[in-house]
ZAMARGU-4260 file (C-alpha; in steps of 0.2 Angstrom, whole numbers, plus 5000, padded with zeros to 4 digits):
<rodrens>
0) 4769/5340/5000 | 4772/5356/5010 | 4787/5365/5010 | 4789/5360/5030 | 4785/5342/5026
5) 4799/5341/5012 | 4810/5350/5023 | 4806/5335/5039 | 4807/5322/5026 | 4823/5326/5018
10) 4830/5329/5035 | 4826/5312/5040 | 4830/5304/5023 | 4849/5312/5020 | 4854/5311/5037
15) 4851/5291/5037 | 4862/5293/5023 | 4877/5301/5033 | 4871/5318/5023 | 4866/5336/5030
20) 4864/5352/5021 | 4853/5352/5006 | 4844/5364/4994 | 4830/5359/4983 | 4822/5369/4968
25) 4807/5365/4957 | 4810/5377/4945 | 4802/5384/4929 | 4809/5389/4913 | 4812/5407/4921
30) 4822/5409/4938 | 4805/5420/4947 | 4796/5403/4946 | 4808/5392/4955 | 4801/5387/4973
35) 4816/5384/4986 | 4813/5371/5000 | 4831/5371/5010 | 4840/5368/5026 | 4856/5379/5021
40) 4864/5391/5036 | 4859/5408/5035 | 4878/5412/5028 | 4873/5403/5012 | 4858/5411/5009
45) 4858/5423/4990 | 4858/5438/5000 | 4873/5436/5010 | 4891/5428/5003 | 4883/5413/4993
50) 4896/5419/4979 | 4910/5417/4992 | 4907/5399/4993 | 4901/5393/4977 | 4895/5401/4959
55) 4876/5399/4965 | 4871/5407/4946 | 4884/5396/4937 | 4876/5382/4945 | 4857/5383/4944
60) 4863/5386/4924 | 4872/5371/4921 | 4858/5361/4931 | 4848/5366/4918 | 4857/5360/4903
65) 4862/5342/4913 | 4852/5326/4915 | 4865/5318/4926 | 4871/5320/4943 | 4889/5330/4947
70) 4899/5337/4960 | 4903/5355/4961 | 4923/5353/4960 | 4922/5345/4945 | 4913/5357/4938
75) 4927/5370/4946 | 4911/5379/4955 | 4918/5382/4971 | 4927/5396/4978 | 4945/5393/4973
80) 4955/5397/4991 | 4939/5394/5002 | 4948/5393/5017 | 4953/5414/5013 | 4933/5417/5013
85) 4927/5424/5031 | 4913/5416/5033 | 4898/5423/5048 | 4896/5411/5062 | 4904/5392/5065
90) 4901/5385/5047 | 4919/5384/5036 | 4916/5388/5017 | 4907/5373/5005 | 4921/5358/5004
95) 4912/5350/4992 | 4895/5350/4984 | 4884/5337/4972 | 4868/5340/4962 | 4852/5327/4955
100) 4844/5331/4941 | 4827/5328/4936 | 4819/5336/4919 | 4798/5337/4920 | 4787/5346/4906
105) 4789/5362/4895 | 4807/5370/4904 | 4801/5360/4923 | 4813/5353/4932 | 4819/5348/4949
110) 4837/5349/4957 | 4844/5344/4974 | 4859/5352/4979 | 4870/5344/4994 | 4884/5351/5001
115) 4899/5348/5014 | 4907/5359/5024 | 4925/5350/5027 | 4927/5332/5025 | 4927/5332/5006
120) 4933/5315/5002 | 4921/5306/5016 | 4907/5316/5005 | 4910/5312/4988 | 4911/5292/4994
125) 4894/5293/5004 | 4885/5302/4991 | 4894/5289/4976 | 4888/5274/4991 | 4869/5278/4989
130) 4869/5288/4970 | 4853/5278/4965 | 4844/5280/4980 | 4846/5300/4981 | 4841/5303/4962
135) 4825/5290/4966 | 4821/5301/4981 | 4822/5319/4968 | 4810/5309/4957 | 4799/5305/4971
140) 4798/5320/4976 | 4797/5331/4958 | 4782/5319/4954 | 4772/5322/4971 | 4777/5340/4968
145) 4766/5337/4949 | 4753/5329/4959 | 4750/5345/4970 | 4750/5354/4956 | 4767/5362/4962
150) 4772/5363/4945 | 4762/5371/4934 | 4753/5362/4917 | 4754/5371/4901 | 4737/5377/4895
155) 4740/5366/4879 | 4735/5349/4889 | 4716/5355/4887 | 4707/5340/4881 | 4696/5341/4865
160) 4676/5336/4871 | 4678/5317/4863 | 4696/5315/4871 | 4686/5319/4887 | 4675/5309/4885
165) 4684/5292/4879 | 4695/5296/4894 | 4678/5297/4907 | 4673/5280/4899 | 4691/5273/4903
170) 4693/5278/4920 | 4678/5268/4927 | 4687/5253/4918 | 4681/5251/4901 | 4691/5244/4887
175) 4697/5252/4873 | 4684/5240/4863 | 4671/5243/4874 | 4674/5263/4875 | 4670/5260/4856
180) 4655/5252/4857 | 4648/5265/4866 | 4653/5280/4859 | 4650/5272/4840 | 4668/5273/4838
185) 4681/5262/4830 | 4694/5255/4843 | 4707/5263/4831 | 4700/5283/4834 | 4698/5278/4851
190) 4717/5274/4853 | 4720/5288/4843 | 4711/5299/4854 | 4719/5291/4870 | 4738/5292/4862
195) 4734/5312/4859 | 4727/5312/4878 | 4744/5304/4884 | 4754/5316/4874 | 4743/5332/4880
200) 4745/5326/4900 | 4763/5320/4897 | 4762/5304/4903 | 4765/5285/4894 | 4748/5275/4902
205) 4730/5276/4905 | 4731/5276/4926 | 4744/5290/4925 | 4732/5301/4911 | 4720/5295/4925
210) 4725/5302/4940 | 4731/5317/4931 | 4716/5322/4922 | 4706/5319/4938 | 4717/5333/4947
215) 4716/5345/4933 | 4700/5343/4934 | 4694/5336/4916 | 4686/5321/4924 | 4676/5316/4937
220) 4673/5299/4944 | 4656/5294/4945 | 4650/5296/4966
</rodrens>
């Protein structure tokens, strides 16, 4: 999905939710990989005040270390007196702010970050109302993002020659006893080779290892 495309859908998705202002990262193990898709005012972007209104650094740590969603005051990573912080244009500081996790393969991950400006209470209780159906919507979007190669694969998910080729005779619909048969196999090596594929793509099942393999190019389907 392009970043204009997430940006749209969010838009739609949060604001049917009674939400607004929203920051997502598909980050890599480092910060330089990290890939911003936002819809933050100008005033909370890094290279203005973003420290005046909440500990932007503090926060894409501790996103790193969680699995479970949290709001940013309880987690004391807001500005302490925000209504002292002079803030350019019509926007008040960050009342109150919430992140989603979602952990992907070797260091990947994605975060949504929402935010409220004013109207703290009203915010915690709309994002508490519809919990479940924000963290689904990060999912949705982290494994499109994987799809689109977005994130990147580790160059250990190369697939040995015989993994590649029990893997082709899968995808047009054999079965593990047939894959045998005609590769004078055993069904037990051709599991075994299948259980090192799913490991190597990170995935748990044959369509995801698939459709996976097929965009990394280590397959093709027969035209």
């Amino acid at each position: 999905m392009l970043p204009d495309d997430m940006r749209r859908l969010l838009d739609a998705e949060l604001s049917r939710r009674g939400l607004g202002h929203f920051e997502v990262y598909q980050c890599g193990p480092t910060l330089d990989q990290a890939q911003i898709v936002s819809n933050y005012p100008e005033a909370m972007e890094p290279s203005d005040t973003a420290d005046d209104f909440y500990r932007r650094g503090e926060l894409v740590s501790l996103t790193r270390k969680r699995i479970k969603p949290f709001f940013w005051s309880d987690e004391q990573l807001l500005a302490v007196d925000a209504e002292s912080v002079p803030v350019p244009g019509p926007y008040k500081p960050v009342g109150e702010g919430a992140s989603f996790i979602v952990h992907g393969n070797h260091g990947f991950y994605s975060v949504l970050n929402l935010c409220s400006f004013g109207e703290e209470a009203q915010f915690r209780e709309t994002v508490l109302a519809h919990q479940s159906e924000l963290q689904m919507l990060l999912v949705s979007l982290y494994d499109e993002s994987l799809e689109n190669h977005a994130v990147p694969i580790h160059p250990n998910t190369v697939l040995t020659p015989r993994e590649t080729e029990v893997l082709s005779w899968v995808s047009v619909g054999k079965t593990y006893k047939e894959v045998a048969l005609l590769t004078a196999m055993t069904s037990h090596t051709v599991k075994f080779h299948m259980k090192n594929v799913f490991g190597k793509l990170q995935v748990t099942n044959g369509k995801s290892a698939i459709r996976k393999a097929l965009q990394l190019g280590y397959i093709r389907l027969p035209a």
